[in-house]
C-alpha positions, -999 to +999 in steps of 0.1 A: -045+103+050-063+080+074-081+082+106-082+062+137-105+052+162-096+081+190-103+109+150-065+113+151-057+120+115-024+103+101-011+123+069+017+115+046+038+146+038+055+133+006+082+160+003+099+161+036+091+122+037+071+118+068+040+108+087+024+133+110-001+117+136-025+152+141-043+148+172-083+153+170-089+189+182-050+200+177-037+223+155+002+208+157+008+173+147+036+153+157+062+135+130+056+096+142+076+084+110+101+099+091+136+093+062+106+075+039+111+089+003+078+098-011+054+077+014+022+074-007-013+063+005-016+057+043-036+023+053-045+021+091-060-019+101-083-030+124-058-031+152-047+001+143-014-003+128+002+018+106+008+008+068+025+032+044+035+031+009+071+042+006+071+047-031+101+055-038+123+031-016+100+005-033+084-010-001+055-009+022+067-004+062+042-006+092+041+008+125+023-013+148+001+002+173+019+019+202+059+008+186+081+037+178+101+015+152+088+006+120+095-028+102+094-031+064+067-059+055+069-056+019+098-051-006+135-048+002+142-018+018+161+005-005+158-016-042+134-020-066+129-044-092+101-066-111+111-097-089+080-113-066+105-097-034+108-069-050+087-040-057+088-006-083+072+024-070+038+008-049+014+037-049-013+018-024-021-008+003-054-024+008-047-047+041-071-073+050-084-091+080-057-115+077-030-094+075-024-099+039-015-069+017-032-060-015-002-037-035-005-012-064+030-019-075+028+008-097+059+004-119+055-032-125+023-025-137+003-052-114-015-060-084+005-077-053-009-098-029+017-106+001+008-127+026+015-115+063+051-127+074+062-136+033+094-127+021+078-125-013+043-123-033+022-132-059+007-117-088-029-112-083-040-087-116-020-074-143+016-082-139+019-086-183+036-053-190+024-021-196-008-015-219-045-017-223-056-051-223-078-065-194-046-084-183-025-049-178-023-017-165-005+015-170+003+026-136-025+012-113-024+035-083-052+024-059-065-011-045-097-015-026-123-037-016-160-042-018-181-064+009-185-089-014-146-098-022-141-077-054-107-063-063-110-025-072-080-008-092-075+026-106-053+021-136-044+058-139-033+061-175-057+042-192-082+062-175-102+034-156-112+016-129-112-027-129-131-051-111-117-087-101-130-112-084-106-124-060-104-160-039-096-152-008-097-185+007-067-199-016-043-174+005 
């Protein structure tokens, strides 16, 4: 769920595979994005477009401010995979000032960072298979950041959250 400027609250309904833009002060919301399978964590940006995690047609889509269309701006639309164009069940988007995306590709067990416009990303965090170590996750299923530039991940079945510092100015 996320909220915009105007308190409209934008809510991922996961089974029928939809977005439903709820008006502030409504009690019927209005379907602005639907035939996603399984869209995830909702990310709204400073210009207050739309960023969803369509987990299980392995990509990210957005939905610009005041477009009816949405445009796929990470993964290939319908296929997953472990390649750096290719994503496996992203759980969460973290997008930055820049336009850059921050992914919890959860089935590849790593952190994604595309840059706005790529046809393809790098590995920021994990990325090493599944496991334990400091250098993998078992299903990492959130990505934020702290004022200072730090990386936040919830690795689900390990039962933790990591910290990384992360160089933004190398992007």
């Amino acid at each position: 769920m996320a909220q915009d400027d105007e308190g409209s609250l934008y809510i991922s309904d996961r089974a029928k595979g939809e977005v439903i833009k709820l008006p502030i002060n409504e009690t019927v919301g209005q379907v602005i994005i639907s035939k996603l399978n399984r869209p995830y964590l909702i990310f709204l940006d400073r210009n207050q477009s739309l960023y969803v995690t369509d987990r299980d047609n392995h990509q990210v889509v957005k939905l610009e401010f005041g477009a009816t269309q949405i445009s796929v701006v990470a993964g290939e639309s319908g296929g997953g995979g472990g390649g750096m164009n290719q994503l496996q069940g992203p759980e969460s988007v973290f997008v930055d000032e820049f336009e850059t995306l921050y992914i919890a590709d959860s089935y590849n067990h790593r952190i994604i960072r595309w840059l706005r416009g790529a046809k393809s990303g790098s590995v920021i965090a994990g990325g090493r298979g599944q496991g334990s170590n400091l250098d993998q996750f078992n299903l990492p299923t959130d990505v934020s950041f702290d004022l200072d530039g730090n990386l936040y991940v919830t690795d689900h079945y390990n039962h933790r959250v990591l910290k990384f510092p992360i160089d933004k100015s190398s992007c």
